[in-house]
DRENPA-3360 file (N, C-alpha, C; in nm, 2 decimals, always signed):
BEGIN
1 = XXXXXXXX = -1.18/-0.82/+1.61/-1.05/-0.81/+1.55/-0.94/-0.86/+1.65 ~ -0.87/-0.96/+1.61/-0.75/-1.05/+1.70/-0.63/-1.02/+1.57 ~ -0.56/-0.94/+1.63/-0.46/-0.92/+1.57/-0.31/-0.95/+1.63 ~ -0.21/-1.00/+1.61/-0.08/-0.98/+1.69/+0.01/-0.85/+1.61 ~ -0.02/-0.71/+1.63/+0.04/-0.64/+1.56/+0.18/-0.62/+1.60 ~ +0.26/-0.67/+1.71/+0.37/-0.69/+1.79/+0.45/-0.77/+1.63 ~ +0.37/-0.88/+1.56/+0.41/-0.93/+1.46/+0.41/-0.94/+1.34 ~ +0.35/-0.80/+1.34/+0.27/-0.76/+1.24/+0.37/-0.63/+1.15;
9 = XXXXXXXX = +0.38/-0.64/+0.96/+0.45/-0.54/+0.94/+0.38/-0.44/+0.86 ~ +0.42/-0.31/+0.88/+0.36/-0.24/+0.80/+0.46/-0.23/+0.69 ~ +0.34/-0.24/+0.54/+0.38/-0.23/+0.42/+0.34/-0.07/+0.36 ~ +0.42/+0.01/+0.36/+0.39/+0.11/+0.29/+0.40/+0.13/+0.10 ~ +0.33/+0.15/+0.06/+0.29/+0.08/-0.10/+0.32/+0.16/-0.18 ~ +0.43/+0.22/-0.25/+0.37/+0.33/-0.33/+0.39/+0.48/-0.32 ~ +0.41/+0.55/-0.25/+0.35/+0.64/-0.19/+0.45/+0.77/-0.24 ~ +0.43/+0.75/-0.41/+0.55/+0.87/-0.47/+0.50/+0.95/-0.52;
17 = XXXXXXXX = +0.60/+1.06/-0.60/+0.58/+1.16/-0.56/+0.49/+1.21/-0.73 ~ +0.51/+1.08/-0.83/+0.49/+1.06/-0.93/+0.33/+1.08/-0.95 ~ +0.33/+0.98/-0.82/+0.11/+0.99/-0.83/+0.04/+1.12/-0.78 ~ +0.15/+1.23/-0.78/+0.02/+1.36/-0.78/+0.05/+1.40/-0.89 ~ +0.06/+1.37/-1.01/+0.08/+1.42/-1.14/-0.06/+1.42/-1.17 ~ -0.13/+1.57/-1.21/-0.24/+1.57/-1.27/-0.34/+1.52/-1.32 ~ -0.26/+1.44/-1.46/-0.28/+1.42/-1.57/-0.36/+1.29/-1.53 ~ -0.34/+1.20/-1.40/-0.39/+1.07/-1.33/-0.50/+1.11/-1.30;
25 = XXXXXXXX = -0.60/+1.22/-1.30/-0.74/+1.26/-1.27/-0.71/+1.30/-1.14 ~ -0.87/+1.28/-1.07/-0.92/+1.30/-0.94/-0.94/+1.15/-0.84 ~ -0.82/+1.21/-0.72/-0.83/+1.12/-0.63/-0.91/+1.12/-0.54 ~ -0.93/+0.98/-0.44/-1.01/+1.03/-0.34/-0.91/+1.03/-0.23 ~ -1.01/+1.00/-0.07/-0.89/+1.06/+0.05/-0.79/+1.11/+0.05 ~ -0.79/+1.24/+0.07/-0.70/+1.39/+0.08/-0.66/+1.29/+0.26 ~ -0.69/+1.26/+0.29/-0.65/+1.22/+0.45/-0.50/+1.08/+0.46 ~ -0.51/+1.02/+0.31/-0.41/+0.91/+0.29/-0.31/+0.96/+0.35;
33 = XXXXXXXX = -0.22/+1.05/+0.33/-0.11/+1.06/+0.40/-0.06/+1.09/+0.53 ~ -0.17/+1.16/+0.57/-0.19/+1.22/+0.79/-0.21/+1.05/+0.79 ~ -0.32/+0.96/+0.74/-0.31/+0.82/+0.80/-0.20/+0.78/+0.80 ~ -0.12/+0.76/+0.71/+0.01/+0.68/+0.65/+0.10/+0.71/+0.77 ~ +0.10/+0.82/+0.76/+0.21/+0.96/+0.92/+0.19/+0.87/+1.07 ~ +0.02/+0.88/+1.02/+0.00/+0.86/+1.21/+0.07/+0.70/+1.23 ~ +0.00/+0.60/+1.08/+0.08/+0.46/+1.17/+0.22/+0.46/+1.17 ~ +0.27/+0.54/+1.04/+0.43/+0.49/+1.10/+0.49/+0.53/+1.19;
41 = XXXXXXXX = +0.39/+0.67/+1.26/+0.48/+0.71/+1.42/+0.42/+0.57/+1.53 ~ +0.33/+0.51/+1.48/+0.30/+0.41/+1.59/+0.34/+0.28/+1.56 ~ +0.39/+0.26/+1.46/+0.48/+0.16/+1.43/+0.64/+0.18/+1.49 ~ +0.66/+0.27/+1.45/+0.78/+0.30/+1.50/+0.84/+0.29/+1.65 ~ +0.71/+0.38/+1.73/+0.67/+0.38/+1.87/+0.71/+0.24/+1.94 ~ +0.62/+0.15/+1.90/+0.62/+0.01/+1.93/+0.72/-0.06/+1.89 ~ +0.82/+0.01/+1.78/+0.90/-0.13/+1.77/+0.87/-0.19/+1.69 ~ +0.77/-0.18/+1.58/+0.69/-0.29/+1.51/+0.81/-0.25/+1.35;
49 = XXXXXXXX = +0.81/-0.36/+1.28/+0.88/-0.34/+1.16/+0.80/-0.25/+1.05 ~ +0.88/-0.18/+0.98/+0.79/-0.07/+0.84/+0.92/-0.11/+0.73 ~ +0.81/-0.18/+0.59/+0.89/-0.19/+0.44/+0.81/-0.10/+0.41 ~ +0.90/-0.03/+0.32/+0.87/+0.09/+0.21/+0.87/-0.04/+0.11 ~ +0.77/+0.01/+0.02/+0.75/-0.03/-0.14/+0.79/+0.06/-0.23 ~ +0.85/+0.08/-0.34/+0.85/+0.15/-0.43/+0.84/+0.08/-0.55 ~ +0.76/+0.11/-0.64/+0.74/+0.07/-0.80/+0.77/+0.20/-0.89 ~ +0.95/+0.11/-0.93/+1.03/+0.11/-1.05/+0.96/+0.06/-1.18;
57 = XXXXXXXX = +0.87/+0.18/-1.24/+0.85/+0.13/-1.40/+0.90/+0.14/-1.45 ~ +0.88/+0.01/-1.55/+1.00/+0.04/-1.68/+0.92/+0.07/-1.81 ~ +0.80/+0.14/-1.76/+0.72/+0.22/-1.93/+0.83/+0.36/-1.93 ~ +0.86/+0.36/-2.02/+0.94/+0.47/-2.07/+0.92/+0.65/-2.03 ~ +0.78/+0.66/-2.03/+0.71/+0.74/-1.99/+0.68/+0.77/-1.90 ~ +0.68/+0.67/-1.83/+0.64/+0.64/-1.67/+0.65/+0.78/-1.59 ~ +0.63/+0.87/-1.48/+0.65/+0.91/-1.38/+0.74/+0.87/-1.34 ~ +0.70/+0.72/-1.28/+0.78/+0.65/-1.19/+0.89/+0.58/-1.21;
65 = XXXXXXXX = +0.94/+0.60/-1.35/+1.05/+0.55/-1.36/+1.16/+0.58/-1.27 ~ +1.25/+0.47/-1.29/+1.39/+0.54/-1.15/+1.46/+0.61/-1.27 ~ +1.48/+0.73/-1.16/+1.57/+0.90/-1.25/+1.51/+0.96/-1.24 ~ +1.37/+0.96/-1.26/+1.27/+1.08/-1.25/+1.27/+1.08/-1.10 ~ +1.22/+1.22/-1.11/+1.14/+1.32/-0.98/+1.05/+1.25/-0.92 ~ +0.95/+1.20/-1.03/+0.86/+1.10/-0.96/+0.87/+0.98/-0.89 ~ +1.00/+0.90/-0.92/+1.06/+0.82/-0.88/+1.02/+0.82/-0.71 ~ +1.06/+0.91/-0.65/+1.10/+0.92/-0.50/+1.02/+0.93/-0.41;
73 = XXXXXXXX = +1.01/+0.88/-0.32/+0.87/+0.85/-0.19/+0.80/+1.01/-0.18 ~ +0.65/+1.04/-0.15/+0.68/+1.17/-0.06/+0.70/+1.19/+0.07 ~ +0.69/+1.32/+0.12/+0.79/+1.35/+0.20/+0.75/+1.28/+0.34 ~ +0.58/+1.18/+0.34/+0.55/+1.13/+0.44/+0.63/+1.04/+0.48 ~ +0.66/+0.96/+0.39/+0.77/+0.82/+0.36/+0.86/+0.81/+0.41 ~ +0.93/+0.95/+0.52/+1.01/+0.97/+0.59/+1.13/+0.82/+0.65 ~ +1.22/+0.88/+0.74/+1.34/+0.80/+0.78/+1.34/+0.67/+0.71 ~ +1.41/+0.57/+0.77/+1.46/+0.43/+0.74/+1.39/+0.30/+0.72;
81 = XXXXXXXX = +1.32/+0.24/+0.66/+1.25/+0.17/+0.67/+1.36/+0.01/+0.69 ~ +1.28/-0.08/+0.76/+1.32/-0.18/+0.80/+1.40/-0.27/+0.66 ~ +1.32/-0.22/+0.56/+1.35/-0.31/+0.42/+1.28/-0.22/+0.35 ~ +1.34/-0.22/+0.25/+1.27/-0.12/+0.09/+1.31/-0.23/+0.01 ~ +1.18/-0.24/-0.04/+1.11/-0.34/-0.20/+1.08/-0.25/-0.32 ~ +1.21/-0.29/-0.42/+1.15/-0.27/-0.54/+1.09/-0.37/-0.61 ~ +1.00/-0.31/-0.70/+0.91/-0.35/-0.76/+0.85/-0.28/-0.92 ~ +0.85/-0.36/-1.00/+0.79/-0.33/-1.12/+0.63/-0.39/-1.14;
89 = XXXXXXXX = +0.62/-0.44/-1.09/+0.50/-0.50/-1.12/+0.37/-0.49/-0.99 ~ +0.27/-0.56/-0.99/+0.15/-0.49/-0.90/+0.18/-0.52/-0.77 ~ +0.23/-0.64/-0.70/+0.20/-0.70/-0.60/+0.36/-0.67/-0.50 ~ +0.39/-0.67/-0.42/+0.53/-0.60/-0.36/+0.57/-0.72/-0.29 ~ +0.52/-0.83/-0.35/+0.56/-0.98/-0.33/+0.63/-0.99/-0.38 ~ +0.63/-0.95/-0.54/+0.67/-0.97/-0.65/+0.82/-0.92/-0.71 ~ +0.86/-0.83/-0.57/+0.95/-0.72/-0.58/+1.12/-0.78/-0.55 ~ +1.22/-0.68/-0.57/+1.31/-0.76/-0.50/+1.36/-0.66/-0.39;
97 = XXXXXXXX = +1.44/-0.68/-0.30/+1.46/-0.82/-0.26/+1.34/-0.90/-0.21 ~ +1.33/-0.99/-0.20/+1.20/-1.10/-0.15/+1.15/-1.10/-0.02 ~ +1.04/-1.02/-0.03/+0.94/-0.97/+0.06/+0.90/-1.09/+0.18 ~ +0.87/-1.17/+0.07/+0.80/-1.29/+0.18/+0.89/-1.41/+0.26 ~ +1.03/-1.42/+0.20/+1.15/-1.43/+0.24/+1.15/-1.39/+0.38 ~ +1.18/-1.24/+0.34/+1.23/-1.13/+0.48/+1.14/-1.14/+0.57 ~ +1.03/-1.15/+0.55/+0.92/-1.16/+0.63/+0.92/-1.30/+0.75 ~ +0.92/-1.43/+0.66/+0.95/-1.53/+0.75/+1.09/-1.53/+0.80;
105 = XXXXXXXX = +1.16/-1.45/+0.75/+1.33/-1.48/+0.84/+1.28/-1.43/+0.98 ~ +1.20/-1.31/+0.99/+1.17/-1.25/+1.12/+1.04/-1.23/+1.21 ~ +0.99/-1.36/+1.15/+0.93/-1.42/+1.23/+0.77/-1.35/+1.24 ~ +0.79/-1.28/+1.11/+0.62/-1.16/+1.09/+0.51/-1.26/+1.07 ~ +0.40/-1.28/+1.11/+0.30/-1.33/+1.05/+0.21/-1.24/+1.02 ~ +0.21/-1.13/+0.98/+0.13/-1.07/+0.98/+0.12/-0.92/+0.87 ~ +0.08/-0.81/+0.77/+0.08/-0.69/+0.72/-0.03/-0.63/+0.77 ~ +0.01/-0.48/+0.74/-0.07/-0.38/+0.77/-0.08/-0.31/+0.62;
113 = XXXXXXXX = -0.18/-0.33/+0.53/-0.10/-0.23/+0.40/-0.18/-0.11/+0.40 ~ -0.12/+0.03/+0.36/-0.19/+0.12/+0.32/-0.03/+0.17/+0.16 ~ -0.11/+0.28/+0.15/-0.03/+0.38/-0.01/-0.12/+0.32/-0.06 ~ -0.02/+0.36/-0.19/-0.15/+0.40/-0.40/-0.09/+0.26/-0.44 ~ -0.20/+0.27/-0.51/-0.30/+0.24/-0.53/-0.41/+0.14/-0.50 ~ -0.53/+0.21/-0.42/-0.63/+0.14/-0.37/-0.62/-0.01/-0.40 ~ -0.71/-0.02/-0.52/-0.71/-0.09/-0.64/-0.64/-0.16/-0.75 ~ -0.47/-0.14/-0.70/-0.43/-0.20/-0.76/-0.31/-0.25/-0.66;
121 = XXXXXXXX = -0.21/-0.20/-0.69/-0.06/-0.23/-0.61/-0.12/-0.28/-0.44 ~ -0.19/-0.20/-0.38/-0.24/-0.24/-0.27/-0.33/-0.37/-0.29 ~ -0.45/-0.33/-0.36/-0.52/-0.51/-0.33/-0.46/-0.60/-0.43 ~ -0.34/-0.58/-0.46/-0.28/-0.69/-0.50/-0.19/-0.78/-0.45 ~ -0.13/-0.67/-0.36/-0.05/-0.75/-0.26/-0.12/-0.83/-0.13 ~ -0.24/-0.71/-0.11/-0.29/-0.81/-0.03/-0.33/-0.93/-0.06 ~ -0.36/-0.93/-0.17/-0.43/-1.08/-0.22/-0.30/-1.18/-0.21 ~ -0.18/-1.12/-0.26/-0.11/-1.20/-0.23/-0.05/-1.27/-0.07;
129 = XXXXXXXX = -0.05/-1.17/-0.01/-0.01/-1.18/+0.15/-0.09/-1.28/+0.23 ~ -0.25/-1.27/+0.12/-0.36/-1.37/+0.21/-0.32/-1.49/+0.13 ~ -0.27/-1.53/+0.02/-0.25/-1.62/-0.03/-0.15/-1.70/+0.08 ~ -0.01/-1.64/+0.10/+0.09/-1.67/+0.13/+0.04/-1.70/+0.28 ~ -0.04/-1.66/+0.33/-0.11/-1.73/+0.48/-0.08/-1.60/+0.60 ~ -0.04/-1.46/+0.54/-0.03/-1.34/+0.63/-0.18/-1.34/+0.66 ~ -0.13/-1.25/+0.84/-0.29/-1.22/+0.92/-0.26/-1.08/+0.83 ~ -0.37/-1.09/+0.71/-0.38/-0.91/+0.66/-0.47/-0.87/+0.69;
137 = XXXXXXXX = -0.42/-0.70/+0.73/-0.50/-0.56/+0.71/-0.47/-0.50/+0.66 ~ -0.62/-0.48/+0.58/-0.63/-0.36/+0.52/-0.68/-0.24/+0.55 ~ -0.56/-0.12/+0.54/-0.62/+0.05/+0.65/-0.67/+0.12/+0.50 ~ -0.78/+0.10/+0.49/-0.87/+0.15/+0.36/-0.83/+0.32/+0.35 ~ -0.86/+0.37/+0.52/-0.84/+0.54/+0.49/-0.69/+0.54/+0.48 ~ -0.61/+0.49/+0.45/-0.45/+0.50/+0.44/-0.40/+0.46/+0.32 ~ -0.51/+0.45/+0.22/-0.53/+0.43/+0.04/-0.55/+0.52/+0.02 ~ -0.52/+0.53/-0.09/-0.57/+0.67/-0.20/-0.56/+0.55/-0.38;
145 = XXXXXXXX = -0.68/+0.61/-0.46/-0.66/+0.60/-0.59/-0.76/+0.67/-0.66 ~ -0.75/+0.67/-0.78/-0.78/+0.73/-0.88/-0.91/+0.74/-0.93 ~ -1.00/+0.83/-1.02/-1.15/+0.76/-1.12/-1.07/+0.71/-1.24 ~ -1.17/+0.63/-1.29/-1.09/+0.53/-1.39/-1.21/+0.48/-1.49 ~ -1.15/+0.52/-1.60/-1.26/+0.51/-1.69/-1.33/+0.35/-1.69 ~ -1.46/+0.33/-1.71/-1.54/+0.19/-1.64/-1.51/+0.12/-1.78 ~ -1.55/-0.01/-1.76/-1.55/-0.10/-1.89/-1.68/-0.05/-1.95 ~ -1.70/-0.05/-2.12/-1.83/-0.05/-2.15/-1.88/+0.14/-2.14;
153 = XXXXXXXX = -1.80/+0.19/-2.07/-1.80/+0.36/-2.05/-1.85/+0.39/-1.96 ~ -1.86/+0.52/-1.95/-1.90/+0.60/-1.79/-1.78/+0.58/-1.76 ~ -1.74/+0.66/-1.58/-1.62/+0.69/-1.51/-1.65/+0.58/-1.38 ~ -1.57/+0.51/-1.33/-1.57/+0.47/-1.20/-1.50/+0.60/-1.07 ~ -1.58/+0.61/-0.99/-1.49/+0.75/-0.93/-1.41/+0.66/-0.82 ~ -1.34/+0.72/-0.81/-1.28/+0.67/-0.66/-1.28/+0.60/-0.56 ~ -1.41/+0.69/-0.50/-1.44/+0.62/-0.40/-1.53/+0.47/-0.41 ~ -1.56/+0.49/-0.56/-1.69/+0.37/-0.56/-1.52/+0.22/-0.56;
161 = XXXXXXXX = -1.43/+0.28/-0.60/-1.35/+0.21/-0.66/-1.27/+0.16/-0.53 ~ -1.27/+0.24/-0.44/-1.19/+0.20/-0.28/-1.30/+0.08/-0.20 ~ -1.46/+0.15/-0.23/-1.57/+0.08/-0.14/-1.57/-0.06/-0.25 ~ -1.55/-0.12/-0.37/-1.57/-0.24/-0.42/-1.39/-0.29/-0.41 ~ -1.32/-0.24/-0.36/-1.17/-0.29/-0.33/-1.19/-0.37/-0.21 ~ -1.27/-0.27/-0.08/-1.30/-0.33/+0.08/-1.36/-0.43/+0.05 ~ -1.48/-0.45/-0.05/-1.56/-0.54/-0.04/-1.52/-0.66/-0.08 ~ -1.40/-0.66/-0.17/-1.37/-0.75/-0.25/-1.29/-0.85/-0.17;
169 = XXXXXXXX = -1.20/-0.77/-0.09/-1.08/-0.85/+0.01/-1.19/-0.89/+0.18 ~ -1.29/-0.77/+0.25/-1.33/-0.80/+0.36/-1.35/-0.99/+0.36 ~ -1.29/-1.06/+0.47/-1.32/-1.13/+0.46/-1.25/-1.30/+0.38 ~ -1.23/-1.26/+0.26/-1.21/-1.34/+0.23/-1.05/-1.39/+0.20 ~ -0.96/-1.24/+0.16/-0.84/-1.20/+0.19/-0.81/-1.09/+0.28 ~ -0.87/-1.01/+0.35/-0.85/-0.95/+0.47/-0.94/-0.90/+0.57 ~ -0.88/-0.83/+0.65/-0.98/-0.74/+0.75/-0.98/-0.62/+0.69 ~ -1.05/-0.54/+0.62/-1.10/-0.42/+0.59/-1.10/-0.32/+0.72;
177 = XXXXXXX = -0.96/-0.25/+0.80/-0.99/-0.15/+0.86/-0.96/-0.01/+0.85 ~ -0.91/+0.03/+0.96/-0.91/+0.20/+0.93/-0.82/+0.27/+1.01 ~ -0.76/+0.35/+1.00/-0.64/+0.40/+1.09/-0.67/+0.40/+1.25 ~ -0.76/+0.44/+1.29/-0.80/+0.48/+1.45/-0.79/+0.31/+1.54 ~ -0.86/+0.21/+1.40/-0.86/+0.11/+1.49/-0.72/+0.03/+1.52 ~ -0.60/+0.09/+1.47/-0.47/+0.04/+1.49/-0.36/+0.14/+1.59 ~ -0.40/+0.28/+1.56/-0.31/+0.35/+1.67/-0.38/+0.41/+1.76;
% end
């Protein structure tokens, strides 16, 4: 692993207060947020840049809509982030203000992504960030998502659903790692 994490940003994904609403089932990694804690004290440490993401939905119902309770980072999500991206849709590319903009104004070549969802908002941006030519990583234990009913029936649980997320990006859109191997 050759990484320049000196130029490297952490993307924090998600990470509201909306997605411990029950009613979203059973998650996996109870550890997502001690990871999420430890890089941003070592991002911070270093000097290294940290964007908050936040996804503003506009389903009516949403949790996450802006106004709700859910709305609002949790309390790991702490201080100032370098730049906060909203976002309605999966990829925090997609968001405004313009991610990949801000990114090349300062000279980043590089993400770290962890937050919710595994499988979605996360491997979507990564896919995007590998598109766009970022050195991406992905901190798998610094994800959390959901079981999710399978196509065709049965449940996909979680974890099957984080381990075909790694597999999907290792490689081809990112490096698949893990908290320890960055702080």
């Amino acid at each position: 692993m050759n990484h320049d994490l000196d130029r490297t940003a952490l993307l924090v994904i998600d990470l509201q207060a909306g997605l411990d609403d029950p009613q979203l089932g059973p998650r996996n990694n109870p550890d997502c947020e001690a990871n999420v804690a430890a890089l941003l004290g070592a991002w911070r440490a270093a000097g290294r840049p940290v964007v908050f993401v936040r996804h503003d939905s506009v389903e009516p119902d949403s949790p996450l809509r802006p106004g709700q309770p859910g709305n609002d980072f949790k309390p790991v999500v702490s201080g100032d982030p370098d730049l906060l991206v909203a976002k309605h849709t999966s990829s925090a590319f997609l968001g405004k203000p313009d991610l990949h903009g801000w990114l090349e104004e300062h000279g980043i070549t590089g993400v770290a992504i962890v937050g919710a969802q595994t499988n979605y908002c996360c491997e979507a941006t990564a896919r995007t960030a590998s598109d766009l030519g970022y050195d991406t990583l992905f901190v798998l234990d610094a994800t959390h998502t959901f079981d999710l009913p399978a196509h065709g029936g049965d449940t996909l649980s979680a974890d099957e659903l984080a381990r075909v997320t790694a597999s999907n990006l290792q490689n081809e859109f990112a490096d698949v790692v893990v908290t320890a191997d960055l702080v």
